[in-house]
C-alpha positions in Angstrom: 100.0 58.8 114.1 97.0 58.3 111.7 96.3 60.8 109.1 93.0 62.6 108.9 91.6 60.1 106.4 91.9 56.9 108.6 90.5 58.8 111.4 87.4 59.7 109.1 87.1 56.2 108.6 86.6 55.4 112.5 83.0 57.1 111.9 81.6 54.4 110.2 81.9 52.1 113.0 79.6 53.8 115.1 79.2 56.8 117.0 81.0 55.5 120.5 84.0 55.9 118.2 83.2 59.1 116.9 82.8 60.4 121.1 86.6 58.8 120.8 88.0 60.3 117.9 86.9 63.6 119.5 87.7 63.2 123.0 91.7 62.0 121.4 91.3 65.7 119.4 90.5 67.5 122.0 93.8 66.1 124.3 96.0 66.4 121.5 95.3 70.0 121.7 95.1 70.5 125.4 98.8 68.7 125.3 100.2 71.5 122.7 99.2 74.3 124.9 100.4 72.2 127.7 103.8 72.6 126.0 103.5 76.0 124.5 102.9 77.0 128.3 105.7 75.4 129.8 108.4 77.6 128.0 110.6 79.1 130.6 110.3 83.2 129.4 114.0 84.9 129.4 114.7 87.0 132.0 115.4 90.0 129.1 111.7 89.1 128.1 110.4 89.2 131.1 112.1 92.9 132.1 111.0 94.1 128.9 107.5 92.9 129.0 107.3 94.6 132.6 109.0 97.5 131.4 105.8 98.3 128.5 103.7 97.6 131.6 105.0 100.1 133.6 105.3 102.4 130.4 101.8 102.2 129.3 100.6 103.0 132.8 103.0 106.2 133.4 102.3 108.1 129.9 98.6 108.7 130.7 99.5 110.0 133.5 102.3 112.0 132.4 99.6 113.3 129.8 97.3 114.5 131.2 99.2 116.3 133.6 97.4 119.5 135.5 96.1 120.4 132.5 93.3 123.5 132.8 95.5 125.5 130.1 92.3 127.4 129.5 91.7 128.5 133.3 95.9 129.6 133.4 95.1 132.1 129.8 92.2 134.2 131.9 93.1 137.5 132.6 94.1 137.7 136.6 92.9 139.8 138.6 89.2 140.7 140.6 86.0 138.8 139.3 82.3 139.6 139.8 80.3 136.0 139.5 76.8 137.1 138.8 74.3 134.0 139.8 71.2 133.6 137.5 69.1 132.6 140.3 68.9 136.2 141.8 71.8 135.4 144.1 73.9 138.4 145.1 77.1 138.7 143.3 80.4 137.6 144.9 83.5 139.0 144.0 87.0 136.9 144.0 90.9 137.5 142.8 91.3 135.1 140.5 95.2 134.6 140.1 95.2 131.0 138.5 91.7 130.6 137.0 90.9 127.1 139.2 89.4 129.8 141.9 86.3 129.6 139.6 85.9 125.6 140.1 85.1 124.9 143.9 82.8 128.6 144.6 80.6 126.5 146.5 83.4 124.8 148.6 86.4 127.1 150.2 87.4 123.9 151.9 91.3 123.0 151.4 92.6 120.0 150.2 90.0 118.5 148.0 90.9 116.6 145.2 89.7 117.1 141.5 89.3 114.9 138.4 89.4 116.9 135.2 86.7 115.4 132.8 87.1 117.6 130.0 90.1 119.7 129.0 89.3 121.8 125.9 90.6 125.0 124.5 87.2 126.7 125.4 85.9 124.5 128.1 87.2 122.6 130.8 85.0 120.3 132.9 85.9 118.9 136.5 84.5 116.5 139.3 86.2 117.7 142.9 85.5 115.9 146.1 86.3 117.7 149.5 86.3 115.2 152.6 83.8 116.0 154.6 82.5 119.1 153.4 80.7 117.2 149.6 81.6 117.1 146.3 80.6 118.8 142.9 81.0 119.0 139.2 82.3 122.2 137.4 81.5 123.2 134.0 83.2 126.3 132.9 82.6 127.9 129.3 85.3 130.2 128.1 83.8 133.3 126.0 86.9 135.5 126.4 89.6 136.3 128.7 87.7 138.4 130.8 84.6 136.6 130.9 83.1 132.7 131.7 80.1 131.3 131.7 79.8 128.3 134.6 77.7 125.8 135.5 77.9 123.5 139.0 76.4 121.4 141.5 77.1 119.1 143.8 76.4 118.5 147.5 78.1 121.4 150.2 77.9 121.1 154.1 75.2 117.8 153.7 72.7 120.1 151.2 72.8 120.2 147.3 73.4 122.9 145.6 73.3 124.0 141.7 74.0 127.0 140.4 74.7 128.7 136.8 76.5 131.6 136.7 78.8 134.4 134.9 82.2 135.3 135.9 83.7 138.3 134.6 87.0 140.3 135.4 85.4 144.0 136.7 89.1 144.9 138.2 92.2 144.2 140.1 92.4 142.7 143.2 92.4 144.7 146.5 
């Protein structure tokens, strides 16, 4: 093998030699990865490398959990949601808090995506097959008393809606 200051030399003779002294670089490389690549990996290695795979996909998950904390600390019992719009007021038992998320859609079944998870706010994206879909904002002032925001689409229409929630009893 030449050393690096022969090779230099070759560039005096001409620039068909320089193409060649770069071309021979460039497959000196490509055959050390060629190399590097062929390495058989250890089984161990391999069951460990899967193994952080499967790892780092389950602990998100196992995070994030149900989550809603915030929803599970208000106080059970009857509601009164008071719409902003001049709607009439509806009245629901809240036992677990997540009643307030889906007002516009009683439908079973639907499936929810919790964007935001605070101490004071939760936020979450719900889709109910074929009934629509919405997004749920709800603002935590007390125990007894919420501030929500939604929208979405309900039966083929859209809907949006701001609103306050508070406990005015127990449920009947």
């Amino acid at each position: 093998m030449t050393s690096i200051f022969n090779r230099l030399s070759l560039f005096s003779n001409g620039s068909s030699q320089l193409w060649q002294f770069i071309g021979g670089m460039m497959m000196e490389r490509l055959q050390d990865k060629r190399v590097k690549r062929s390495r058989r990996i250890s089984p161990v290695g391999l069951m460990a490398a899967l193994g952080m795979i499967a790892l780092g996909f389950a602990l998100p998950a196992a995070a994030q959990g149900d989550g809603l904390d915030m929803l599970g600390g208000l106080t059970k019992g009857e509601w009164t949601v008071s719409y902003r719009d001049g709607s009439p007021d509806r009245k629901i038992c809240v036992r677990s808090g997540r009643e307030l998320i889906q007002l516009q859609h009683s439908t079973r079944g639907c499936s929810r995506f919790v964007v935001e998870d605070g101490a004071s706010r939760v936020t979450v994206q719900y889709t109910c097959p074929g009934d629509g879909y919405g997004r749920t904002n709800i603002r935590r002032e007390s125990a007894s008393l919420v501030q929500i925001e939604s929208q979405g689409i309900a039966s083929g229409l859209p809907f949006q809606f701001a609103a306050e929630a508070r406990r005015t009893g127990n449920c009947s």
